[in-house]
N, C-alpha and C positions, 0 to 999 in steps of 0.2 A: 716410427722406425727407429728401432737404436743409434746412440751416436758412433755404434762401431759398424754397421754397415755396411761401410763404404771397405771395410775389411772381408767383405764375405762373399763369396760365387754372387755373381747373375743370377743364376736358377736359385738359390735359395735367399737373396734380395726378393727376389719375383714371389716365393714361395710368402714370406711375410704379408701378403695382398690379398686378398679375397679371392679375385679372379681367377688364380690359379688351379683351384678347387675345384672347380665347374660345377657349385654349388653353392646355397645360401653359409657361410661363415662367420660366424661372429667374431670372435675372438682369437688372437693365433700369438702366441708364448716363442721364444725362440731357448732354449736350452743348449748349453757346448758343454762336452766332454774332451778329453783331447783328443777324442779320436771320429767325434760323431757330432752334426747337427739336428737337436732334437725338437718340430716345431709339434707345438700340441694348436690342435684347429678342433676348435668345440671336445665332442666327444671321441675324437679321432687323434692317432700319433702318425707323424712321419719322422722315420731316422734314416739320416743320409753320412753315409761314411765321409767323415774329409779325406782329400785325394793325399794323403802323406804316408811317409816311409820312416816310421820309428825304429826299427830293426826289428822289434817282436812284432809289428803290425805295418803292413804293406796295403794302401788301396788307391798306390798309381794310376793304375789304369781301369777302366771302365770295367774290365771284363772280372777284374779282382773285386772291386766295391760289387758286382752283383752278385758273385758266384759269396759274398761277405753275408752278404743280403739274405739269399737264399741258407744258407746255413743257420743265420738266426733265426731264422721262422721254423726252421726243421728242430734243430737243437731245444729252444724253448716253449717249445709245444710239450714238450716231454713234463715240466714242471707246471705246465699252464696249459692245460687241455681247454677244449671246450673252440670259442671265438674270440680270444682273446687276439691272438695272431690271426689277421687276417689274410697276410700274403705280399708279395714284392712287385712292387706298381712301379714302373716307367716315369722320366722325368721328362719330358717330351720340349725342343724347340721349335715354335711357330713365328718363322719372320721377326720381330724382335719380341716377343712374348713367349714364355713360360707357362706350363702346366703338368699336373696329374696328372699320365692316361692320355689317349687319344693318337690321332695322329701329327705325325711330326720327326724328327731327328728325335733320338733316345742320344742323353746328354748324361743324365744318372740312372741311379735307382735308389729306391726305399722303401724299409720296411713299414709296413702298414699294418698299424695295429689299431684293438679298440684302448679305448682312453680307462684305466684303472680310476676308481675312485682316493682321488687323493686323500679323504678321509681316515680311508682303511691300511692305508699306508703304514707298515711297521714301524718308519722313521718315522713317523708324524705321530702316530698310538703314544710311541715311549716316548715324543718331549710331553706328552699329554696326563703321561702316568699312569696310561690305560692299557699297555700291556700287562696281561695277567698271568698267573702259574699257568692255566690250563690252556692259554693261547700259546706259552714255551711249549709245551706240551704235543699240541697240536702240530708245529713248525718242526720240534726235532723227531717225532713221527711221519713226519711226510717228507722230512731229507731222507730219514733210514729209509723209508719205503723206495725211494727213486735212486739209492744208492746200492742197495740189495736190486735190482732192477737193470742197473749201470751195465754197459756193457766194460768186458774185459777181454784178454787177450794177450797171448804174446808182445802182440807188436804195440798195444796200449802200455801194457807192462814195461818193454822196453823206451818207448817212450817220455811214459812217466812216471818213472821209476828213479834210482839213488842219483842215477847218473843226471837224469835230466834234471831234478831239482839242487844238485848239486851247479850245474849247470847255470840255473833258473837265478839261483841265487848271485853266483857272482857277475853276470848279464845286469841283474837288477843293480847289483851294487855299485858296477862300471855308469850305467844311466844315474845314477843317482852322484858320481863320485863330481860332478861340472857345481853340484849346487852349494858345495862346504863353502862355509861363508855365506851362506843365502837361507838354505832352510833348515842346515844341521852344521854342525861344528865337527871342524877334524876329529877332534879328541871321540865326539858320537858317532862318526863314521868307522873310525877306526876298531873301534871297540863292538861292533855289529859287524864289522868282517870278520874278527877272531874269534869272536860268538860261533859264528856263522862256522867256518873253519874246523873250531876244535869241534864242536859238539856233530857234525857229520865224520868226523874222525873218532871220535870215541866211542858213536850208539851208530858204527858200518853196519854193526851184525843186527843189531833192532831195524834200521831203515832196509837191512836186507830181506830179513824176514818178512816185515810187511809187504814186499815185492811175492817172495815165495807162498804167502798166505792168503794173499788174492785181492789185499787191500786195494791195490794200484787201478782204477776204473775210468770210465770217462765221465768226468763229473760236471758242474756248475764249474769253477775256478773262480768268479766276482761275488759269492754269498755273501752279498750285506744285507744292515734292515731294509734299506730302500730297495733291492729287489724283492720283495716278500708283502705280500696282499690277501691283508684278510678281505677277500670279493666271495659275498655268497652266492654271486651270478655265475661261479668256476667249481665245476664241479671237485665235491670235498672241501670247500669253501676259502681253500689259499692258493694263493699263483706265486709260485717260485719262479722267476722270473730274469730274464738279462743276463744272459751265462754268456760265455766268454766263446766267439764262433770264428776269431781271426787267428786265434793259431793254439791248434792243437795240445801242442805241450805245455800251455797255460794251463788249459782244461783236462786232460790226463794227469793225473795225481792220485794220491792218496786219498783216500776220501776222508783221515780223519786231519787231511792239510784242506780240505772242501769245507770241512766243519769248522775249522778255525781261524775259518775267514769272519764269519758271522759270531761267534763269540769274542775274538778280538776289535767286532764292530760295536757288540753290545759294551765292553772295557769303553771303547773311547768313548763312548756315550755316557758313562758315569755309571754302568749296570753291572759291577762286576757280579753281585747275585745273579743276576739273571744269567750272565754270560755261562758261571759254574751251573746254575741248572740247568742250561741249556746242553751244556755237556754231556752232566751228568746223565740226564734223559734219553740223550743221543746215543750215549756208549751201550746203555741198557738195552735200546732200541735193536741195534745193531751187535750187541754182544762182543764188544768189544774193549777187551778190560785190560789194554796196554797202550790204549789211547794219551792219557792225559800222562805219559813217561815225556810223547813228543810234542806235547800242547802248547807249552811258552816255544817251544824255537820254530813251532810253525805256526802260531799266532806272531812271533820277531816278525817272520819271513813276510806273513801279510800287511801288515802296520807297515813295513818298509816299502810294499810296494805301495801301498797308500800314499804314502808319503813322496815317492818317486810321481806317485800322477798326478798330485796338487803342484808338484814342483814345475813337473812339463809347463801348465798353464799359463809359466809366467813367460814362457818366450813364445807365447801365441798373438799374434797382432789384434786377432781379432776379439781378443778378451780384455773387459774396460780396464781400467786402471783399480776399483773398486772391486773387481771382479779379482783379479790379482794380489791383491791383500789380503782378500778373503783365504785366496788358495795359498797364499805362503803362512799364515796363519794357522792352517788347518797340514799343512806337511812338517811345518815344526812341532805340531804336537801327536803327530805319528811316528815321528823320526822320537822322540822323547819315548814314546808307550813300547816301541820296539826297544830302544835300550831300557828297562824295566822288566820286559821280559827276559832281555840278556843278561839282566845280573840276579834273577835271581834261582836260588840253588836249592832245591830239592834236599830235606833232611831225612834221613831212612828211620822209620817209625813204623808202627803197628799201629792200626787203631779198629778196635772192633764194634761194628754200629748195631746194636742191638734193640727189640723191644717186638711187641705183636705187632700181625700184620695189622695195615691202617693208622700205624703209630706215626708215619712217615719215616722209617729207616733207612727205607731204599733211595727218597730221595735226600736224604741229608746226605748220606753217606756217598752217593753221585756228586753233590755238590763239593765234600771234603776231597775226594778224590782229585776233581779238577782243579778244584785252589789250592791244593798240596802238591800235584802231579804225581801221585800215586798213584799202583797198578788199582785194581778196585776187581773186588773178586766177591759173587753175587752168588748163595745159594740160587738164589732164583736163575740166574744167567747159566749156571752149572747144571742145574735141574735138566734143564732144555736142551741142554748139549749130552747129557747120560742117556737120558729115557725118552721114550718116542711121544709126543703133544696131540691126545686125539681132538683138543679144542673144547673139549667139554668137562667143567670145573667136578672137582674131586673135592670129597669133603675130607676132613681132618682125618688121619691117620690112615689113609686110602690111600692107592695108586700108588704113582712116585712122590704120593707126601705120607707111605708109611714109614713106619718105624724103621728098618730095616735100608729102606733107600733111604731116608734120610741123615741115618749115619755111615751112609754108602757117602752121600755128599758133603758130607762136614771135615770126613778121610781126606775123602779129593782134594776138596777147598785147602785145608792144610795142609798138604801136600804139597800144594801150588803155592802157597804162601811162604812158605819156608824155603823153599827153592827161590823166590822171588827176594824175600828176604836174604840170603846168602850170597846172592848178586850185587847186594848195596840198593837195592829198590824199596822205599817209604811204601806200604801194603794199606788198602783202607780194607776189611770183612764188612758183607751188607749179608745178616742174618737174623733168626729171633733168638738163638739161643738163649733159650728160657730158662736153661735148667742150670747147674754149677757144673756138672759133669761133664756138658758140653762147652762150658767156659772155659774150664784148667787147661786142659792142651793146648789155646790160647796163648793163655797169658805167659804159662811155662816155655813154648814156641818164640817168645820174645826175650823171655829169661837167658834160652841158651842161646839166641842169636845176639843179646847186648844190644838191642835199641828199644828205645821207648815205647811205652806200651800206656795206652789208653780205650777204656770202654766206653764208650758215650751210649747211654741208654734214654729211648726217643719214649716221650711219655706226651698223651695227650685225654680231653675227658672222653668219655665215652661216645656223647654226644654227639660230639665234632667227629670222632670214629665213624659214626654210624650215618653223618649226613657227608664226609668225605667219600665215604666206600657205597649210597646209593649216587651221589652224582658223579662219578668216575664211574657207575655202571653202561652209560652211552659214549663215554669218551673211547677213542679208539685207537689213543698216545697210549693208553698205561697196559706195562705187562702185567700189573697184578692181579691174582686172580681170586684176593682176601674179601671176606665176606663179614658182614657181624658178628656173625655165631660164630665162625671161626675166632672172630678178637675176641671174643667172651671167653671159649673155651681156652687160650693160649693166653689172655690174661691172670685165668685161673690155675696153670697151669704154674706161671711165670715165679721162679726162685731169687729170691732180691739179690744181687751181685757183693752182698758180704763178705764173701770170703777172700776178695782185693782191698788191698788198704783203699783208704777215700783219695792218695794221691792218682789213684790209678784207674775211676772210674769219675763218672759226672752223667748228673742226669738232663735232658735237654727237654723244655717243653716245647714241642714241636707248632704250639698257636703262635707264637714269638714272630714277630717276622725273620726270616729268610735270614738276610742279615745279621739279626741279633743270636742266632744259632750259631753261624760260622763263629761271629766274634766268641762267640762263649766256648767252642771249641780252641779255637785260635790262644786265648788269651790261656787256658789250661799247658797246652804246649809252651808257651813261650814264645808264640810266632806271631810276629805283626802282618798288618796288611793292609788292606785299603778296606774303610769302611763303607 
């Protein structure tokens, strides 16, 4: 038994024992959150709310921890179908004995799930280096899907909307203001309040919008890697998993403040590629091309609450001493990742991602979008929104990828752009613009707006084209709908980008790792960043 123990309920002493089970047990884990006792018993989970009163989370009394209970099984069934959640089981007293189930005094309750393979663990894949493109892929497909899905509503809207993450914030920053001297420094507190402050002051009418656009839904609110499982026992083979079921306007939000909980978890894991593809993929997913405007200040927002929950930790009695080191360790280097998002500042630029499909355009240019915080404005995302999707792929110069619509969409696209541009907003275009014709209005678009202009054009062999676009043929992440012959023909198609000086274009080869593509854009600009 731990040597903290003698810190923790009766009923979940008792629960550490075999007995309690009313069955054969092997092994039994005891995990603490600050808000939950988590015991894993073989292939079985119990989560037992602790009886405490945080201000955002209340599970005083008995009838609150069940009615806690009972929400999380309902709520995360939604991301984890299947048996995964099995239901909310009775903490029963028998004379001085404890049990699961049965007869007796009901003393708690807990959520009863099956046990995830710790293997498949998202957090555990990436220290392993075995998260891959197509598993991002997979994971920001399956938020869009259950976010498109998400209920909405007036009253969710108001909820969790300007006011309430207005709200959210400075609540968080009051809970966090007892630790300066402990996990952050005045001068980093200080500096994430006025963060905090000006920039819901200056982008009212962007967070308003998102309100009037329908962004505002009931989401996840805790998106990290550790809730996320690749189980191919879960139907569609990931469980998004441990959403946030004690109070509401945690969980009502933005859904692109849902998504950058889990990309600001991938940053503090050392992935900032992956974190930007993860975006990038997301936004496409979801079509959502004003997302990464509010990405660092709602990436600050969750690093800080991170950093606020490792903090709690240390005035828990029941957490060792080693236990506690851990968690001041791990709050100063979230207190640290949210001030990094709060300094840094968005430069208004142009950049046009071009090459055939298969070349990887779409996703570079996802990526640049989120590590610049650009709007990102997608022939393909625009496509979708003009003309009606019967689902069934159209070959070259057909449908909505004729002639005629597709300079219906290149109109729009620039349209949108320049008006984006004229805001003071850095623009990323994800297009093939193969030809110069469709270049110059481009480049000239940047001419009269006065900011910088760069084409990065995505080149890869043929090869890798043709075995990229048959094994994305069963994947069910990707919107594109390129084909071989289609890269043949639009390679042959394709006008080398001459007529811009070479300050103004660079070509990317998209086998590079991930990484070495940002940097190679990155370094073109003049813009540092983390490697």
């Amino acid at each position: 038994m731990p040597r903290t123990a003698s810190f923790l309920p009766a009923h979940v002493r008792a629960l550490l024992g075999p007995r309690a089970y009313g069955r054969a047990v092997g092994s039994i884990d005891l995990i603490q959150t600050h808000i939950s006792y988590v015991l894993l018993a073989d292939d079985e989970v119990y989560k037992i709310k602790k009886a405490v009163d945080l201000g955002f989370a209340d599970f005083t009394t008995l009838e609150k921890r069940k009615a806690a209970c009972e929400a999380e099984v309902r709520l995360n069934r939604r991301g984890c179908p299947g048996d995964t959640y099995l239901g909310v089981v009775p903490i029963v007293r028998r004379g001085a004995s404890y049990r699961i189930g049965g007869e007796g005094e009901i003393v708690d309750y807990a959520v009863h799930m099956r046990r995830l393979p710790r293997e498949r663990m998202m957090d555990v894949l990436l220290e392993q280096d075995k998260v891959d493109f197509d598993m991002i892929g997979r994971v920001a497909a399956r938020l869009a899907a259950l976010h498109r899905e998400a209920e909405r509503g007036p009253e969710i809207t108001r909820m969790g909307g300007v006011e309430t993450l207005r709200k959210n914030w400075r609540d968080n920053l009051g809970h966090i203001r007892p630790f300066i001297g402990k996990t952050l420094t005045l001068r980093r507190f200080e500096k994430l309040q006025r963060f905090a402050e000006s920039f819901m002051q200056r982008e009212a009418q962007l967070l308003r919008d998102r309100e009037a656009e329908g962004w505002v839904r009931d989401c996840h609110g805790d998106l990290r890697s550790d809730a996320v499982c690749f189980d191919p026992r879960v139907p569609g083979g990931i469980c998004i998993y441990d959403c946030i079921e004690f109070n509401d306007a945690f969980r009502y939000s933005d859904t692109g403040l849902d998504a950058a909980f889990l990309a600001m978890d991938l940053d503090y894991r050392g992935r900032p590629e992956l974190s930007d593809l993860f975006v990038g993929l997301y936004a496409a997913a979801v079509g959502d091309k004003r997302l990464p405007l509010l990405l660092d200040f709602y990436k600050s927002y969750r690093a800080s609450v991170r950093g606020k929950v490792e903090s709690l930790l240390l005035e828990d009695p029941s957490v060792s001493r080693a236990q506690k080191a851990g968690a001041r360790e791990r709050a100063q280097r979230y207190f640290q990742l949210a001030e990094t998002y709060a300094s840094k500042r968005p430069r208004r630029s142009l950049l046009l991602v071009t090459g055939p499909s298969g070349t990887g355009k779409s996703v570079l240019a996802g990526v640049l979008s989120a590590r610049l915080g650009s709007v990102i404005l997608s022939t393909d995302m625009l496509r979708r929104e003009l003309f009606e999707t019967t689902g069934e792929r159209e070959a070259l110069d057909t449908g909505k990828y004729a002639p005629e619509r597709r300079e219906q969409v290149y109109g729009a696209l620039e349209r949108q752009a320049e008006a984006f541009l004229r805001e003071g907003r850095p623009v990323v275009i994800d297009g093939t613009y193969l030809e110069r014709r469709q270049r110059r209005p481009v480049a000239a678009m940047a001419a009269e707006t006065g900011v910088p202009f760069l084409l990065v054009e995505c080149t890869a062999p043929d090869e890798v084209v043709e075995a990229r676009q048959k094994r994305r043929e069963g994947e069910t992440w990707t919107t594109s709908e390129g084909r071989f012959e289609v890269y043949l023909a639009q390679k042959a198609r394709r006008e080398p980008p001459d007529e811009l000086p070479e300050s103004q274009r660079l070509a990317v080869d998209t086998t590079a790792p991930l990484q070495a593509q940002i940097r190679a854009v990155l370094d073109r600009l003049g813009i540092g960043g983390p490697d």
